[in-house]
N, C-alpha and C positions, 0 to 999 in steps of 0.2 A: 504494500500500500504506500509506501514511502517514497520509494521509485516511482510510481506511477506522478506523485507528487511532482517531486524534484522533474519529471520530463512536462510537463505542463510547464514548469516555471522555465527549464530551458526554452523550452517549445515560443515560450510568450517572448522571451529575453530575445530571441532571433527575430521575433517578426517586429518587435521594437528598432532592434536595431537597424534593420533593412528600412524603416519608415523613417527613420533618422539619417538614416545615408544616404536616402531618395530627397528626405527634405533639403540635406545642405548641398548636395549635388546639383539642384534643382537652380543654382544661379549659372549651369553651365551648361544642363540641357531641357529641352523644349520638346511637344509634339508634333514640330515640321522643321523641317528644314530652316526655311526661310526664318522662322521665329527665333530659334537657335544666332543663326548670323548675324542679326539684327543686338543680340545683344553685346553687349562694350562697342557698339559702334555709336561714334557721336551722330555719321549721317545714315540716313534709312538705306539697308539692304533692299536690294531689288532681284532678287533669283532669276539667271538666266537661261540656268539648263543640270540637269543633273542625271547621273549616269550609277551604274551599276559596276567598280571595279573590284579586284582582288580580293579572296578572304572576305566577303560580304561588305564591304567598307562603299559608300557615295561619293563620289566625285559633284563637287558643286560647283558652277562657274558664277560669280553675279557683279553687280553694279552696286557701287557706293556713294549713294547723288544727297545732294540738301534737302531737307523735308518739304524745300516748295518748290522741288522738282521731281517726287518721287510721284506724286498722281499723274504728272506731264506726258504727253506718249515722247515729246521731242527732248533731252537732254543735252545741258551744254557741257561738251564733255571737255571743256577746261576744269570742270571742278568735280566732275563724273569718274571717280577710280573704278577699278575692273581687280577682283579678286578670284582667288576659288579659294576652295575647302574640302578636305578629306572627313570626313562624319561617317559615323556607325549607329548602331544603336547600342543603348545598355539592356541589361537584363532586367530594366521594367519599362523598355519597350517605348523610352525618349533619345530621342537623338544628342549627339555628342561631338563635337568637335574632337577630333585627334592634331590636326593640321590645317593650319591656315594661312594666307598671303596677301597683302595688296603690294599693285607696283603703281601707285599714284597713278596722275590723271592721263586718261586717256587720249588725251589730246596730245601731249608730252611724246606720246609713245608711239601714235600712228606717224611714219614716216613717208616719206616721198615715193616707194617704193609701192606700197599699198598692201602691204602688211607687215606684223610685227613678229617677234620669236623671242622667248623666254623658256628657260630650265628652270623644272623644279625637282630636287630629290627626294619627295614627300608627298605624295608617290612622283615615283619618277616617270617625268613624262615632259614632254615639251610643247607649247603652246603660246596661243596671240590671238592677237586681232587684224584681221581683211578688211581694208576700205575701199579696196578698187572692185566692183561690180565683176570687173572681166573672170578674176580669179578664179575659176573653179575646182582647183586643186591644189593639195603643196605635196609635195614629195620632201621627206627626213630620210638622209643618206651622212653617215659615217664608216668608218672605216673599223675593223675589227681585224686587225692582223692582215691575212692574206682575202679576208674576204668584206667584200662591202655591201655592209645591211643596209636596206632601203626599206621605208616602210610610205604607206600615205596616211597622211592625216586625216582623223573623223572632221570633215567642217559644219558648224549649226548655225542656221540663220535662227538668227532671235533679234527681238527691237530692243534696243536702234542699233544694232550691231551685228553683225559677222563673229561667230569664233572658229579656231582649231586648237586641237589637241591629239597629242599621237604620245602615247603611253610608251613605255621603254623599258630599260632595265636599268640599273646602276652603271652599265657600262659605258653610258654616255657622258659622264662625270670626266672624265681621262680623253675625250674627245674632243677633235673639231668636229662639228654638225655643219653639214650644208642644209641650209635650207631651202627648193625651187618653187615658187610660186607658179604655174601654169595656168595657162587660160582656157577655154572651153574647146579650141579649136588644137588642143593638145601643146600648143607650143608655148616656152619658155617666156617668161613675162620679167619675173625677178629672182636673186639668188643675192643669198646673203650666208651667211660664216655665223655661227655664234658656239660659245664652248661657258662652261663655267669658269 
């Protein structure tokens, strides 16, 4: 009878504390996505797109505009940042931040060329933003010893923006990346270099 005791009171003492680890947890994660991002940002997240990668983990892309640009369809992307986010869920089924980035304003970043390329090691993958219409593809091409891996980039239209992202391995850390922008008509538009 005493054991049966003492297992009730373990019994209560765990579901206590799991309601306590949910509560203080609770400033870091959310039941979406977008909600999650939004918090510790001074300006309103805006979710652009989000994806299913490795080991069950979300890939998030979005927008970080003023709150009296976030209703707007049109964004001035001088003050409009472009981040993503690696997010999972916890074992009570809220989302969670593992990994996060902003590379400031978007404006900054769109170049002459008509798109941009950035590395991330977290997850690793490399990615940007399209502003020339024609773009319709990007080919990631480095070099691995004797043999050279090419991959193409997933591109997503979303408003007001264009992205890509083409997922990798760690081995690109140690690399030059070419990046080729191509256009609809198959041929080569822009190429750019970028390595960490």
């Amino acid at each position: 009878m005493i054991l049966k005791g003492k297992r009730i009171y373990y019994v209560l003492g765990a579901v206590l504390v799991l309601l306590l680890v949910n509560t203080f947890m609770g400033t870091r994660n959310s039941s979406t996505v977008e909600e999650v991002l939004n918090k510790g940002h001074m300006k309103k997240v805006q979710l652009l797109y989000q994806t299913k990668v490795d080991q069950g983990d979300t890939l998030a892309f979005y927008l970080s505009v003023p709150e009296e640009q976030a209703v707007s369809e049109s964004k001035d992307l001088a003050v409009t940042d472009m981040g993503y986010g690696l997010l999972k869920k916890n074992i009570f089924g809220k989302w969670v931040i593992k990994q996060s980035a902003e590379y400031g304003s978007l404006k900054a970043y769109l170049a002459d060329d008509g798109f941009t390329g950035e590395i991330a090691l977290s997850p690793t993958m490399l990615y940007g933003v399209i502003s020339d219409d024609r773009i319709g593809s990007i080919n990631v091409t480095y070099q691995d010893g004797d043999q050279q891996v090419l991959t193409k980039a997933t591109i997503v239209d979303t408003k007001p923006i264009r992205l890509w992202y083409a997922p990798s391995d760690e081995r690109i850390a140690d690399r030059v990346i070419k990046l080729e922008a191509v256009g609809q008509d198959g041929k080569a538009i822009a190429t750019k270099k970028v390595s960490f």
